[in-house]
C-alpha positions as CSV (number, residue, x, y, z in Angstrom):
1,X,119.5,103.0,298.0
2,X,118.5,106.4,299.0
3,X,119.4,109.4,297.8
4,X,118.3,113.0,298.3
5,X,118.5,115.9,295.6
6,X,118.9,119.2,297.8
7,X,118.3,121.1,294.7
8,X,115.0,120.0,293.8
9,X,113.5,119.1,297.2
10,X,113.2,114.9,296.2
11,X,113.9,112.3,298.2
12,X,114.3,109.8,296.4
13,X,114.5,106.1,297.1
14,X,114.1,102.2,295.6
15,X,114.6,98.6,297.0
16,X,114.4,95.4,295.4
17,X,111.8,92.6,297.5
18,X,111.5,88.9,296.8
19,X,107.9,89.0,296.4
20,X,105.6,88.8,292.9
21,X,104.3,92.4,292.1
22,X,100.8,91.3,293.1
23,X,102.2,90.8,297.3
24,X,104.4,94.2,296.8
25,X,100.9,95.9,295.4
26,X,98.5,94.6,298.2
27,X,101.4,95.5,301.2
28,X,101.3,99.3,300.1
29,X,97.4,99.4,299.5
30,X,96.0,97.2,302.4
31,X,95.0,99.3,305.8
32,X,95.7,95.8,307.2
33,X,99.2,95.2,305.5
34,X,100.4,98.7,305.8
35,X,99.6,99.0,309.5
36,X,102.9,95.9,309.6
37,X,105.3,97.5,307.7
38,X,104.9,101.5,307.3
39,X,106.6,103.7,309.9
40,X,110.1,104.2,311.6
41,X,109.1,100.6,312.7
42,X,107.0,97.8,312.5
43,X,103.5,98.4,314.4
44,X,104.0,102.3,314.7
45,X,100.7,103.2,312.9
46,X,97.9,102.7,315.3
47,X,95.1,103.0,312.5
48,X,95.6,103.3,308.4
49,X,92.2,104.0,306.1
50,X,92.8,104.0,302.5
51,X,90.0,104.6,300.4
52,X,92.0,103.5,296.7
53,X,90.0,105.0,294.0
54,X,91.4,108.5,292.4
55,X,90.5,111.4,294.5
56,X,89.8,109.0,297.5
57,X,91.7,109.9,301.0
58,X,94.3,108.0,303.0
59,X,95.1,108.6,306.4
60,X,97.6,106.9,308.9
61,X,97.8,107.7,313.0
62,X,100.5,107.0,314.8
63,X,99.8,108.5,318.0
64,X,97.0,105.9,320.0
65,X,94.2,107.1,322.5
66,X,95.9,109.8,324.9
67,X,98.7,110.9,323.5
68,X,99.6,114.0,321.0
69,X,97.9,113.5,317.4
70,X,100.3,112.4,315.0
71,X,99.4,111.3,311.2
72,X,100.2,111.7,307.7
73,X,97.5,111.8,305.3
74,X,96.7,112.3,301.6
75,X,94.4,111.7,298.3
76,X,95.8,109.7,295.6
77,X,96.0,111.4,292.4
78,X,96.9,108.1,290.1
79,X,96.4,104.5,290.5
80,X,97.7,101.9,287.6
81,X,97.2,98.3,290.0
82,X,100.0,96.5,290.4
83,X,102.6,99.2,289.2
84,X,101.9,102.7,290.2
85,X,100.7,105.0,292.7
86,X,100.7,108.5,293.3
87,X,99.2,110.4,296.4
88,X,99.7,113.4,298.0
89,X,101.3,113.6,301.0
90,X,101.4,116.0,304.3
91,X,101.9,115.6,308.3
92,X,99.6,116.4,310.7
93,X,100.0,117.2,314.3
94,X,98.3,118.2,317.2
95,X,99.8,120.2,320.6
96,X,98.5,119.9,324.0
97,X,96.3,122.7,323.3
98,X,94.5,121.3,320.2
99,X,96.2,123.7,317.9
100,X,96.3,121.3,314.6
101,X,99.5,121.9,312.3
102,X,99.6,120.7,309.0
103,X,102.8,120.9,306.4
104,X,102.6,121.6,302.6
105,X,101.3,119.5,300.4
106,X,103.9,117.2,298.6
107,X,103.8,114.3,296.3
108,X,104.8,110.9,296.3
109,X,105.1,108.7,293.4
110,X,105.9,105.1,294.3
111,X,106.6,102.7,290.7
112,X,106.4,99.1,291.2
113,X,108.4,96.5,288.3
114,X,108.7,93.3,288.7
115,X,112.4,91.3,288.4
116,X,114.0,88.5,287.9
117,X,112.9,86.8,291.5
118,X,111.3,89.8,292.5
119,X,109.8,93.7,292.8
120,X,111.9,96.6,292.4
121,X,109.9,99.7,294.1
122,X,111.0,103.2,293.3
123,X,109.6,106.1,295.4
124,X,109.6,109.4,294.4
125,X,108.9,112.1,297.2
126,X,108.8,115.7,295.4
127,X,109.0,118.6,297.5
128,X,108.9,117.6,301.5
129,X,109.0,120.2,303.8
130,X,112.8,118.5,305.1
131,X,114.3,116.4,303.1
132,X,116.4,114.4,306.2
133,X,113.1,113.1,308.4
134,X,111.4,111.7,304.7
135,X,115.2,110.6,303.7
136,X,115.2,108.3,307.2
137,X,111.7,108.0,307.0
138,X,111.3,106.1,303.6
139,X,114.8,104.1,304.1
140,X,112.8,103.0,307.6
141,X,109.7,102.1,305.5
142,X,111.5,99.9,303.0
143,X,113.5,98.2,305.2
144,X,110.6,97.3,307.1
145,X,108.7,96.1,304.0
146,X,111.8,94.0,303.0
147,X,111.4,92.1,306.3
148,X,107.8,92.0,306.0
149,X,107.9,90.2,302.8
150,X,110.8,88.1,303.8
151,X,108.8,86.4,306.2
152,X,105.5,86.4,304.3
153,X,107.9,84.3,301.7
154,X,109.1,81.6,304.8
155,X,105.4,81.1,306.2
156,X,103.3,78.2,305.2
157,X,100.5,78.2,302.9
């Protein structure tokens, strides 16, 4: 489910996975993992770094060698392994010209629990600059992960 509070500038969205918190933890934190799931689809990020310590940067490019710069980026403010993380958030582009944009800051805050025969992740998004591209966005994202996970869960070993 995914809902959006106009009001408040959150978008605000959760999804239940059939995965111990421990595979749900390591698909949100590993550059490897991530680069499966995150995006508008599978394989759209064409690098992720994550340096996970307080304070330390994330970064992940969609756009691959000659075309327009695309990323979002961030630091993460909080870190509580396997159940929360909090990072700040912005997108990042790049014309033809080399002028670099940049939106506001916002905040994400994405809470981990684990369920009966699962993880139930809840992400908070506070204060996008739109609240429909992050809405589609993060439904995207999840959806993504779900499959991700799915298939982790049918594979041997």
């Amino acid at each position: 489910m995914t809902e959006t509070n106009l009001a408040d500038q959150v978008v605000f969205a959760e999804n239940a996975y059939p995965a111990p918190i421990e595979k749900v933890w390591r698909a949100w934190t590993d550059p490897d993992r991530l680069k499966q799931w995150f995006g508008p689809k599978p394989g759209s990020l064409h690098s992720t770094e994550v340096d996970l310590r307080e304070g330390g940067i994330w970064r992940f490019i969609f756009s691959g060698p000659g075309q327009p710069y695309a990323a979002l980026e961030g630091a993460y403010v909080e870190i509580e392994a396997p159940s929360r993380l909090v990072f700040s958030w912005r997108h990042v582009s790049e014309d033809a010209d080399g002028q670099r944009t940049a939106t506001p800051d916002s905040t994400v805050a994405v809470t981990m629990q684990p369920t009966e025969g699962g993880t139930l992740v809840q992400v908070r998004h506070s204060n996008p600059k739109t609240t429909e591209g992050v809405t589609a966005g993060w439904k995207a994202c999840l959806g993504n992960l779900v499959s991700l996970l799915e298939a982790e869960a049918l594979a041997p070993g």
